[in-house]
C-alpha positions in Angstrom: 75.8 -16.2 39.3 76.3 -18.7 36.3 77.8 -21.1 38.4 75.4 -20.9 41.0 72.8 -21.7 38.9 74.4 -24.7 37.5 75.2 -25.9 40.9 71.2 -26.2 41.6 70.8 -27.9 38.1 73.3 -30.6 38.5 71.7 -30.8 42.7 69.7 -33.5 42.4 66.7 -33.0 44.4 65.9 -29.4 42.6 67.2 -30.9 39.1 64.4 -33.3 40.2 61.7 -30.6 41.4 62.8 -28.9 37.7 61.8 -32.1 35.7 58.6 -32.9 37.7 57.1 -29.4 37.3 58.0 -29.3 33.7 56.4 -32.5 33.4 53.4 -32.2 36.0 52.8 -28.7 34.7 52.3 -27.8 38.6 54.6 -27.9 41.8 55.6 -31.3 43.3 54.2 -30.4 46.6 50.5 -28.9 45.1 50.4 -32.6 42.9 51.4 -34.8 46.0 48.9 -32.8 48.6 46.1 -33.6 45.9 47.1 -36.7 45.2 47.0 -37.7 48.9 43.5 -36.7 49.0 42.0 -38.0 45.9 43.4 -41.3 45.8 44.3 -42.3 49.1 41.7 -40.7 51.4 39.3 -41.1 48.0 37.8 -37.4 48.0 36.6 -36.7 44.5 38.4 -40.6 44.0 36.4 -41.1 41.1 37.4 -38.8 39.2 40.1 -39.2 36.2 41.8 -35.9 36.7 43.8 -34.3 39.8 41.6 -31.7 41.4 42.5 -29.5 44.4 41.7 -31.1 47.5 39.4 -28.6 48.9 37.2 -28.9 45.7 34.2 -30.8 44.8 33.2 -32.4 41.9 30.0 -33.9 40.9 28.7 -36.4 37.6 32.0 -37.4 36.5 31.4 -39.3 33.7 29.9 -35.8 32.2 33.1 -33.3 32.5 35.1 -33.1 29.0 38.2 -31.3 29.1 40.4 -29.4 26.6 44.2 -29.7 26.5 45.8 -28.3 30.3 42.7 -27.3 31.9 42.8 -30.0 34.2 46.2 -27.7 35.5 42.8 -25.0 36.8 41.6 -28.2 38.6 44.4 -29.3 40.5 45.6 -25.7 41.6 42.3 -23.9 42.1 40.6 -24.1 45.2 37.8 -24.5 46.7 35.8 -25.0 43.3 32.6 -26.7 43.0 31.9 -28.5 40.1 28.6 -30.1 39.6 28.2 -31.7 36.2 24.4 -33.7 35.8 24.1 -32.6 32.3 27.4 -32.3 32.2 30.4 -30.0 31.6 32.4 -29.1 28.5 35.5 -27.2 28.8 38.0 -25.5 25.9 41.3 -26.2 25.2 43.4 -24.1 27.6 41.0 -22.3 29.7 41.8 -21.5 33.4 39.4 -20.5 36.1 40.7 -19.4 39.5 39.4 -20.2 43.1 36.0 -20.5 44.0 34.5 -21.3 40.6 31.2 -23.0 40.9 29.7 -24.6 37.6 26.4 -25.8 38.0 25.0 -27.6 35.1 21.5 -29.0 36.5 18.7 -27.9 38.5 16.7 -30.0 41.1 13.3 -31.3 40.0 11.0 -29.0 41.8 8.5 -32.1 42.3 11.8 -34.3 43.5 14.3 -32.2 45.1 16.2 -35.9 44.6 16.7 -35.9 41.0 18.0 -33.1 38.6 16.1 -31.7 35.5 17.5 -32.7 32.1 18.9 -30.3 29.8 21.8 -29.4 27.6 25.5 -29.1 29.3 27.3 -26.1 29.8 29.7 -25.4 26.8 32.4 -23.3 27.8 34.7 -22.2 25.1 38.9 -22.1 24.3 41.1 -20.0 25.8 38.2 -18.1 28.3 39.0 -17.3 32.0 36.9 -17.6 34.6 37.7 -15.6 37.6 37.6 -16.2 41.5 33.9 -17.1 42.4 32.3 -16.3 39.4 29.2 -19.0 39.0 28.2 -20.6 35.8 24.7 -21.8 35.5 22.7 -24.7 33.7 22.5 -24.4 29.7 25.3 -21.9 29.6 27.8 -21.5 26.5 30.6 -19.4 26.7 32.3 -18.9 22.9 36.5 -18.7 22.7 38.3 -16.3 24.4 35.5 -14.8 27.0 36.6 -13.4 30.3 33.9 -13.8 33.3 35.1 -11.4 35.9 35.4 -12.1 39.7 32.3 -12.6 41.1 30.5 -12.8 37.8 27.3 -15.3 38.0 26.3 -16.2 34.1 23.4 -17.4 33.5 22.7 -16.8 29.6 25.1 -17.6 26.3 27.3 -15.3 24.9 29.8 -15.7 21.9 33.1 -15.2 22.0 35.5 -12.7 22.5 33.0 -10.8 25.2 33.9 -9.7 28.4 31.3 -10.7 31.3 30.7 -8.8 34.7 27.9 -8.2 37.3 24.8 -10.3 38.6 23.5 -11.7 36.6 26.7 -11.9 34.2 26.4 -9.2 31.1 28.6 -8.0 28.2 31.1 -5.1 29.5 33.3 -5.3 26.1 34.0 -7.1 23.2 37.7 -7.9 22.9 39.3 -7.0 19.8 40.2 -10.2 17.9 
C-alpha cells in the first residue's frame, strides 16, 4: 500500500494535480472549466475572481471578499450575485449552489436604475446554504448559518441560525 502511494507521488501528472490543488485550493479540471469561460469566452470577464461558469455576477467593483471565499465562487453553481450597493463577505465563509445575493432594488419610477442603500454585510465564518437568497441592507454577524432555501431579509448578529421565508432565528449557537 505504501509503495503504491509513493508510485502516484513521484507520477508526474498526479504529483502535478497534488500541487495545483493544494495551490488552487480547488480541482485542476473545476479551475480550467471556469477559467475557459471567464476569460476566454469573457462570461463574468470582468470580474477579479474565478467564479463557476454557470454563475452570474453583477457590480463588480462593489463585491469585498474575505480570505478563501472566492473558493464558494468558483465551485458553487449556479449563483447569482448582484452587487449595486455592493457586497461584503467574511473571511472564510462558503455558500453552496444556488445562492442569490441581491443587494439593490429597482427604482420603482425607473425600472432602469437601482435604489441606493447600504451593502449587504455578511459576516466570518457563516454558511449559506443551497438557494437561500439574501436581500438588500442585509448583515449577517460571524458564524450564522442560513439554511437551504432560507430567504433573509432583515439583520441578525452572530452565532444565529436562520430558516424559513422570510429567514428567522431557529437557534443560537453556543459560542
Amino acid at each position: 500500500m505504501k509503495r503504491n502511494f509513493v508510485n502516484h507521488l513521484l507520477h508526474p501528472t498526479i504529483a502535478a494535480r497534488i500541487i495545483l490543488r493544494k495551490w488552487l485550493g480547488i480541482s485542476i479540471s473545476t479551475w480550467t472549466i471556469n477559467f475557459i469561460f471567464q476569460r476566454i469566452l469573457r462570461q463574468n470577464g470582468d470580474i477579479a475572481f474565478q467564479v463557476h461558469f454557470t454563475s452570474k455576477v453583477l457590480g463588480t467593483g462593489q463585491i469585498k471578499l474575505g480570505r478563501n471565499v472566492w473558493k464558494s465562487f468558483a465551485l458553487s453553481g449556479g449563483c447569482y450575485v448582484q452587487s449595486g450597493n455592493g457586497v461584503i463577505i467574511g473571511d472564510d465563509t462558503i455558500f453552496g449552489p444556488g445562492v442569490k445575493i441581491i443587494s439593490a432594488n429597482h427604482d420603482s419610477n425607473n425600472h432602469m436604475t437601482w435604489k441606493i442603500g447600504p451593502p449587504i454585510k455578511i459576516g466570518s465564518r457563516c454558511w449559506i446554504g443551497a438557494n437561500a437568497v439574501i436581500l438588500p441592507g442585509v448583515q449577517l454577524g460571524d458564524d450564522c448559518i442560513v439554511g437551504a432555501g432560507a430567504v433573509v431579509t432583515k439583520n441578525f448578529t452572530h452565532h444565529t441560525i436562520l430558516v424559513g421565508i422570510p429567514a428567522g432565528p431557529l437557534d443560537r449557537r453556543p459560542r
